[in-house]
PyMOL CGO cylinders between C-alpha atoms (Angstrom):
from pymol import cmd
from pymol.cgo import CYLINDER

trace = [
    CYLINDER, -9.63, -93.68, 5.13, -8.48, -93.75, 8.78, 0.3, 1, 1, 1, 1, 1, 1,
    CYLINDER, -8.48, -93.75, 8.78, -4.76, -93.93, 10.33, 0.3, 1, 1, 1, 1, 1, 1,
    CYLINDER, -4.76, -93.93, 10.33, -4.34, -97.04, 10.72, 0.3, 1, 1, 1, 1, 1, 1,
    CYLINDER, -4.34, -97.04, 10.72, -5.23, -97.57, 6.39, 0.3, 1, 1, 1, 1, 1, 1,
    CYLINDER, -5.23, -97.57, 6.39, -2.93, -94.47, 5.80, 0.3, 1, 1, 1, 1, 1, 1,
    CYLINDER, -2.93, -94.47, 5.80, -0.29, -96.59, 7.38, 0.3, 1, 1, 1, 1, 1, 1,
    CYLINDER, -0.29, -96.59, 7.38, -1.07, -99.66, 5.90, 0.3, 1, 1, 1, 1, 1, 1,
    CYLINDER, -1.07, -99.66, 5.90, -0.92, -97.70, 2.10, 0.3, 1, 1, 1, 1, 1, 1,
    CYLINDER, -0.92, -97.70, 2.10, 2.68, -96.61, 3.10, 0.3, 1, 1, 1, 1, 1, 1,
    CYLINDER, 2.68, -96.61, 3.10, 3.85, -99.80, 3.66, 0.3, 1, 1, 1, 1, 1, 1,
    CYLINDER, 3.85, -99.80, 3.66, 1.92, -101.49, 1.13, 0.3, 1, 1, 1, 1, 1, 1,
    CYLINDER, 1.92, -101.49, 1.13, 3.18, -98.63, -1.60, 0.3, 1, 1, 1, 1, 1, 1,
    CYLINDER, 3.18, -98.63, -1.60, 6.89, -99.20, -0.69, 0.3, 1, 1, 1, 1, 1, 1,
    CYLINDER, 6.89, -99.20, -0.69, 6.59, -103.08, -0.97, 0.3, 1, 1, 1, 1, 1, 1,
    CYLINDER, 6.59, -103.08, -0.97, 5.24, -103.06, -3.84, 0.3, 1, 1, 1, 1, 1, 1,
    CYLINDER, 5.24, -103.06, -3.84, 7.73, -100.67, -5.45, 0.3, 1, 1, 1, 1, 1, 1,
    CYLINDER, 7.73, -100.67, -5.45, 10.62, -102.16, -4.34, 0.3, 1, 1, 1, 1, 1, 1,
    CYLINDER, 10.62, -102.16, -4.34, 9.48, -105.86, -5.45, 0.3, 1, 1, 1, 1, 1, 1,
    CYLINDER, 9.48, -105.86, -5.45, 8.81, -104.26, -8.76, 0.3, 1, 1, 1, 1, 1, 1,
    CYLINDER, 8.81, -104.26, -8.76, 11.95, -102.62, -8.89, 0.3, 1, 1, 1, 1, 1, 1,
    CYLINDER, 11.95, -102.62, -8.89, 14.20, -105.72, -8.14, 0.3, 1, 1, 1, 1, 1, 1,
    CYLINDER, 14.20, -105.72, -8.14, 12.19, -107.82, -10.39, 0.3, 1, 1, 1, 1, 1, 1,
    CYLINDER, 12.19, -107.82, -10.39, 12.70, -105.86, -12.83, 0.3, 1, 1, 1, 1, 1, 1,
    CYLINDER, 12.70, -105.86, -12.83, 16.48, -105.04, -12.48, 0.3, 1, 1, 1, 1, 1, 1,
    CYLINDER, 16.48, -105.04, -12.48, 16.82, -108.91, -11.98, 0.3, 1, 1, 1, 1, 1, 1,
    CYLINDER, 16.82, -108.91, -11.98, 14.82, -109.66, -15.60, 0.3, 1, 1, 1, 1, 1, 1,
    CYLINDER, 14.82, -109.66, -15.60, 16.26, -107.04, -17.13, 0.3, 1, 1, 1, 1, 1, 1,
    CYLINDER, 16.26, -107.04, -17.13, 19.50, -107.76, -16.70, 0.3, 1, 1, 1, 1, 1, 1,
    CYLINDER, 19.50, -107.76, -16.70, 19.36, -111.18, -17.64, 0.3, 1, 1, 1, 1, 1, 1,
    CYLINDER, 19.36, -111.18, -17.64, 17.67, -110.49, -20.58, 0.3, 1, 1, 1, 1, 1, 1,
    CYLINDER, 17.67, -110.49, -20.58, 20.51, -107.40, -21.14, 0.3, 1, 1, 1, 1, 1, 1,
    CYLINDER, 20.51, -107.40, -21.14, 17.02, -105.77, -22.45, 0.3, 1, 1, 1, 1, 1, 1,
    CYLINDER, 17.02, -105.77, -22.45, 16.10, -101.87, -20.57, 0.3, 1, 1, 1, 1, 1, 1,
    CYLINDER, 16.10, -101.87, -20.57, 13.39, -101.95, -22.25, 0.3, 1, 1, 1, 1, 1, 1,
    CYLINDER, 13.39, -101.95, -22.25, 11.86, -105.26, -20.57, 0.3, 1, 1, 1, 1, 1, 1,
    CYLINDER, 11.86, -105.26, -20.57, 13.05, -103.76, -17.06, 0.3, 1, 1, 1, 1, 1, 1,
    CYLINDER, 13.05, -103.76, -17.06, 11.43, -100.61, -17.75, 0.3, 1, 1, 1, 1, 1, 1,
    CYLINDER, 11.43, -100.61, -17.75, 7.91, -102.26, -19.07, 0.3, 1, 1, 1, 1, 1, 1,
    CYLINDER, 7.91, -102.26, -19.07, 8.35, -104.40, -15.96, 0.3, 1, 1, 1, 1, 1, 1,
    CYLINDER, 8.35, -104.40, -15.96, 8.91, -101.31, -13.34, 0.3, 1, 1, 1, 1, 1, 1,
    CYLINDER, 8.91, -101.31, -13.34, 6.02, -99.32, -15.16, 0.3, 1, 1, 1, 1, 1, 1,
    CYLINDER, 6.02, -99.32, -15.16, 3.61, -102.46, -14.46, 0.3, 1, 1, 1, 1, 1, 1,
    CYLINDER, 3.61, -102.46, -14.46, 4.51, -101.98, -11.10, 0.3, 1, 1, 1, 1, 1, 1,
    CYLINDER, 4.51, -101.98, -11.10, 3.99, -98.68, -10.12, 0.3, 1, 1, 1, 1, 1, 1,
    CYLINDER, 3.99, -98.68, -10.12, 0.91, -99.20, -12.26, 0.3, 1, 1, 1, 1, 1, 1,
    CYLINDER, 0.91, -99.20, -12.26, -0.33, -102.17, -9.68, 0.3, 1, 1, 1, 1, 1, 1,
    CYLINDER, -0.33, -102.17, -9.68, 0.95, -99.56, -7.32, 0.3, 1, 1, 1, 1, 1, 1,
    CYLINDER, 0.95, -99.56, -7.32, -1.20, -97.30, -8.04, 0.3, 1, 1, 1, 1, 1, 1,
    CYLINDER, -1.20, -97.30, -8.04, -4.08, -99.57, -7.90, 0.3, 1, 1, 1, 1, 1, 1,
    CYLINDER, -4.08, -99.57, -7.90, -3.82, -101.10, -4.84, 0.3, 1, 1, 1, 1, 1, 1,
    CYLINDER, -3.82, -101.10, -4.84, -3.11, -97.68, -3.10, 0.3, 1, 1, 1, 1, 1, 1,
    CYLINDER, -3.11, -97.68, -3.10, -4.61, -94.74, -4.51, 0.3, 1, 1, 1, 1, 1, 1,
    CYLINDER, -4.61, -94.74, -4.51, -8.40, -95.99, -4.22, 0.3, 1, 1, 1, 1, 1, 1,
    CYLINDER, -8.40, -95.99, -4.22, -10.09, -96.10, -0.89, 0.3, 1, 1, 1, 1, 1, 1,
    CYLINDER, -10.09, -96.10, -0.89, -10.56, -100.02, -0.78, 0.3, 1, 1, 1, 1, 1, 1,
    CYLINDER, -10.56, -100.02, -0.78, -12.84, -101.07, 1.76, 0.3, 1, 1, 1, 1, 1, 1,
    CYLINDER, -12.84, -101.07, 1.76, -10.01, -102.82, 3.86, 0.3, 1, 1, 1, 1, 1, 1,
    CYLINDER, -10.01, -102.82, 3.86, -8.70, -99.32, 4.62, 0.3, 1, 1, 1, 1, 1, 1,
    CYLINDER, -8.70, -99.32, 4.62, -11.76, -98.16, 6.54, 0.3, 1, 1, 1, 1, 1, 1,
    CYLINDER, -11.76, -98.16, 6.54, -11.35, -101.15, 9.18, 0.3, 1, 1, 1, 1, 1, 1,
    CYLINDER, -11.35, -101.15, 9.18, -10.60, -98.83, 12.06, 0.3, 1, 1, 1, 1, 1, 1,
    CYLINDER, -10.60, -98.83, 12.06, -13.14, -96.01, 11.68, 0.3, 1, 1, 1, 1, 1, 1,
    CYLINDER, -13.14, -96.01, 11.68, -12.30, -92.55, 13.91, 0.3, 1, 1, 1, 1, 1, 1,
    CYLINDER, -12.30, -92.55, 13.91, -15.21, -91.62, 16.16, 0.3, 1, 1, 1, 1, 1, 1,
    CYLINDER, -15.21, -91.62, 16.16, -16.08, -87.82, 16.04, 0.3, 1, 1, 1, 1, 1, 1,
    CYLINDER, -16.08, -87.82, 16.04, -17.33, -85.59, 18.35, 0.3, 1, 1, 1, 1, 1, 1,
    CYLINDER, -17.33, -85.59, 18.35, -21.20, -84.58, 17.58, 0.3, 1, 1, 1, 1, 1, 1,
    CYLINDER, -21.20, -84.58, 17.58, -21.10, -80.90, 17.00, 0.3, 1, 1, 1, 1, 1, 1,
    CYLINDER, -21.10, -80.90, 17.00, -23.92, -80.51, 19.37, 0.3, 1, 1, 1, 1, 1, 1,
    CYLINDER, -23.92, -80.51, 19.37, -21.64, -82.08, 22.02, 0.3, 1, 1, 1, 1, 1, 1,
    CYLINDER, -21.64, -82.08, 22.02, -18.56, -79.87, 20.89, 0.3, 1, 1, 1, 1, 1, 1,
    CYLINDER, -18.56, -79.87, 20.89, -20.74, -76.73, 21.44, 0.3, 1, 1, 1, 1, 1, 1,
    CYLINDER, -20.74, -76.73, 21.44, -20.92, -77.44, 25.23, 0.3, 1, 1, 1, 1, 1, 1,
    CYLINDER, -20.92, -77.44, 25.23, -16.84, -77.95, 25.98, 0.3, 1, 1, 1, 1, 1, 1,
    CYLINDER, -16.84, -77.95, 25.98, -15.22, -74.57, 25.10, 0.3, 1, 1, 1, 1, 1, 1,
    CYLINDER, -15.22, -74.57, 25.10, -12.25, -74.27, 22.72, 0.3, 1, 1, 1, 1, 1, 1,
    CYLINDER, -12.25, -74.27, 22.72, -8.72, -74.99, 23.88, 0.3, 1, 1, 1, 1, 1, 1,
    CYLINDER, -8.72, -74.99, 23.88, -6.87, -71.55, 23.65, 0.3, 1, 1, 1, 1, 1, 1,
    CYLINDER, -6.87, -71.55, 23.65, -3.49, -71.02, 22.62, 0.3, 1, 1, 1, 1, 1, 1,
    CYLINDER, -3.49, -71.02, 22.62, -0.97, -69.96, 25.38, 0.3, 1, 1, 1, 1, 1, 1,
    CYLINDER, -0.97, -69.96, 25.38, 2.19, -68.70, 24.26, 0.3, 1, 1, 1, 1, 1, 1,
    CYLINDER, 2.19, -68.70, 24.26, 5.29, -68.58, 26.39, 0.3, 1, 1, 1, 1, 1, 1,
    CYLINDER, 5.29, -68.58, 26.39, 7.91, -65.86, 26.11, 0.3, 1, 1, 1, 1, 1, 1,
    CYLINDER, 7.91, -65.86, 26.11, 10.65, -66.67, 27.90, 0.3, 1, 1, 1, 1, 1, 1,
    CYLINDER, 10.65, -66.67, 27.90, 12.35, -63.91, 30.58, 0.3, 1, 1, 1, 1, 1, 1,
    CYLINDER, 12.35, -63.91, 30.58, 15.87, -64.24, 30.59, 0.3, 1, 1, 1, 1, 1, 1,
    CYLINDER, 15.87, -64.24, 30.59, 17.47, -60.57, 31.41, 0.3, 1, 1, 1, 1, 1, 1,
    CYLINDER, 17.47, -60.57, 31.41, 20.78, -60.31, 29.91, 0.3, 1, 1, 1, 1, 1, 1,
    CYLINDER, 20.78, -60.31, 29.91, 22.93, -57.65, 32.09, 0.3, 1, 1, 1, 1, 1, 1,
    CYLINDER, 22.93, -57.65, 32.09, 26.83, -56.62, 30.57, 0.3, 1, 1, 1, 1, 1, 1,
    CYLINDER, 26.83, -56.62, 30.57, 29.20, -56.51, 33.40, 0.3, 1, 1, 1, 1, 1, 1,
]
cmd.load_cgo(trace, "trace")
């Protein structure tokens, strides 16, 4: 899955759980049944889960290109650089 899927997941998970959660605080209280609202919020995140936990296809739209290891071999390694700073404290 690339970024740009990862993102779309995110916003497709919250949509969805927030539809099924007003739905079913909307049906359940005019049918004054929590059962019903809960059966109705547990099809959700089931549908949830379905739509976002599998790597659909429509995910993979925006593919990451990586460097060929053969290629990587030939620009060294970044190294890490760590700066300390130098203030000097002096007591007067």
């Amino acid at each position: 899955m690339d970024w740009q899927g990862q993102k779309l997941v995110e916003q497709l998970m919250q949509i969805l759980l927030v539809i099924s959660g007003v739905v079913a605080l909307v049906v359940g209280y005019t049918t004054e049944s929590f059962r019903t609202m809960m059966l109705i919020y547990a099809g959700g995140v089931v549908l949830t889960t379905l739509v976002t936990v599998p790597n659909w296809p429509f995910y993979n739209h925006h593919p990451l290109k990586w460097l060929d290891p053969s290629e990587a071999e030939k620009h060294p390694k970044p190294e890490v650089v760590s700066v300390a700073s130098k203030k000097k404290f002096s007591k007067k």
